[in-house]
PAMARVO-141285 format. One record per residue (C-alpha): residue number from 1; residue in one letter; y, x, z. Coordinates in Angstrom, 1 decimal, always signed. Each point is the difference from the previous one (the first is absolute). Example, Ala and Ser with C-alpha at 12.3 -4.5 7.8 and 13.67 -1.06 7.14 Angstrom:
<nodes>
1 A -4.5 +12.3 +7.8
2 S +3.4 +1.4 -0.7
</nodes>
This chain:
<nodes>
1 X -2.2 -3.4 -4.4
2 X +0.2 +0.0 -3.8
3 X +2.2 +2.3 -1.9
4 X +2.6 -1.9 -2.2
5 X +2.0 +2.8 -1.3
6 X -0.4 +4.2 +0.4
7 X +1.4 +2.8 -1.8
8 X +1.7 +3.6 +1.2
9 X +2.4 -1.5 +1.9
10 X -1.2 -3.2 +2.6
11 X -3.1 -2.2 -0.1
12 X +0.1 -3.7 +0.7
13 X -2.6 -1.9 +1.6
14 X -0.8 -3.2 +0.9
15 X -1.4 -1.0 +3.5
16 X -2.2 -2.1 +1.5
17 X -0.7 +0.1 +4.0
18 X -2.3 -2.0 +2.0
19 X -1.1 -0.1 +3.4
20 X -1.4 -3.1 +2.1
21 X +3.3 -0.6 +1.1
22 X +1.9 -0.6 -2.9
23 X +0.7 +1.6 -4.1
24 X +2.4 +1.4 -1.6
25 X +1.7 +0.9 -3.4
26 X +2.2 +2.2 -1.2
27 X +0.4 +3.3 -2.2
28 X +0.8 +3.1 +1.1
29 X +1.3 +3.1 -2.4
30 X -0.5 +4.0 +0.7
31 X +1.9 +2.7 -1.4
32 X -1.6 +2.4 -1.8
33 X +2.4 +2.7 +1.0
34 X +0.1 +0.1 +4.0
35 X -2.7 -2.6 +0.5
36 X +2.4 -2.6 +1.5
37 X -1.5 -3.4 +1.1
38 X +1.8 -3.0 -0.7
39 X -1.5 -3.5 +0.9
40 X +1.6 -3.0 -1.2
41 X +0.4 -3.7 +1.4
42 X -3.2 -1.5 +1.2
43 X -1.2 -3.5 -0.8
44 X -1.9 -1.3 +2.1
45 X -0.4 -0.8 +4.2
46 X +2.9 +2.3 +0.7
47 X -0.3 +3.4 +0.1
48 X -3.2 +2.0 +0.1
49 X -0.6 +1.6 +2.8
50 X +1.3 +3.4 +0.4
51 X -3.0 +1.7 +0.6
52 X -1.2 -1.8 -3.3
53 X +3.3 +1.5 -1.9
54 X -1.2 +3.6 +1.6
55 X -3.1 -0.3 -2.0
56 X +1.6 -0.8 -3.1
57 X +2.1 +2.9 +0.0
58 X -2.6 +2.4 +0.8
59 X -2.0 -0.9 -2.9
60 X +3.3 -0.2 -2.4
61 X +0.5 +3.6 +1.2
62 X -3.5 +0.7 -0.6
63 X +0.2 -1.0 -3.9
64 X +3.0 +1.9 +0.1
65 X -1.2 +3.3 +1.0
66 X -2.5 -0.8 -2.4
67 X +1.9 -1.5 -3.1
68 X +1.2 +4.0 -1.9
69 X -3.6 +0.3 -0.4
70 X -1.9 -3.2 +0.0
71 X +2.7 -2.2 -1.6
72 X +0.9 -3.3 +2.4
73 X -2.6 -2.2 +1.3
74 X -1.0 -3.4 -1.7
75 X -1.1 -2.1 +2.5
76 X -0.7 +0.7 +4.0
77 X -2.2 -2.7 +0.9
78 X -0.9 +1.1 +3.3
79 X +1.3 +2.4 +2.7
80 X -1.9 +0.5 +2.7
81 X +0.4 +2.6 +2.9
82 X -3.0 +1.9 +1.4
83 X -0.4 -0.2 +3.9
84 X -2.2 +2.7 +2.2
85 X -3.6 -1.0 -1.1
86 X +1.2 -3.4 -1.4
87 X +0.7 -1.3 -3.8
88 X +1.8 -2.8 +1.3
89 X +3.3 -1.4 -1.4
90 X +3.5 -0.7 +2.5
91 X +0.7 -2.3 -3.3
92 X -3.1 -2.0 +0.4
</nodes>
């Protein structure tokens, strides 16, 4: 994801998904007030999958927690969810 546009009241990003089975483009926006997730229309091999689009809102909801201090993220090049003992990716 990269951030296109932020300020007190949304942030825009744009997005990027890949997994082995397809990718996917698209830009999502968050509101600064209620922390809202809104993902746009997807270009790409359809739609992501859902549990992809989970992801995505997590870590939107993440940088939103964390925008009143931190200001919005740049860039999220990589998310990647910790297993029990394991460092491994469900986007790899």
């Amino acid at each position: 994801m990269r951030l296109l546009e932020g300020d007190g009241v949304r942030a825009s990003f744009r997005v990027d998904l890949a997994t082995p089975e397809g990718r996917w483009s698209g830009e999502a926006e968050v509101a600064a007030g209620d922390g809202r997730v809104e993902l746009g229309p997807w270009t790409g091999s359809g739609e992501p999958p859902p549990w992809l689009c989970h992801y995505l809102r997590a870590g939107l909801r993440g940088a939103w927690r964390q925008h009143a201090t931190q200001g919005w993220p740049r860039r999220f090049t990589r998310w990647r969810e910790e297993r029990d003992g394991d460092a491994g990716s469900p986007l790899e």
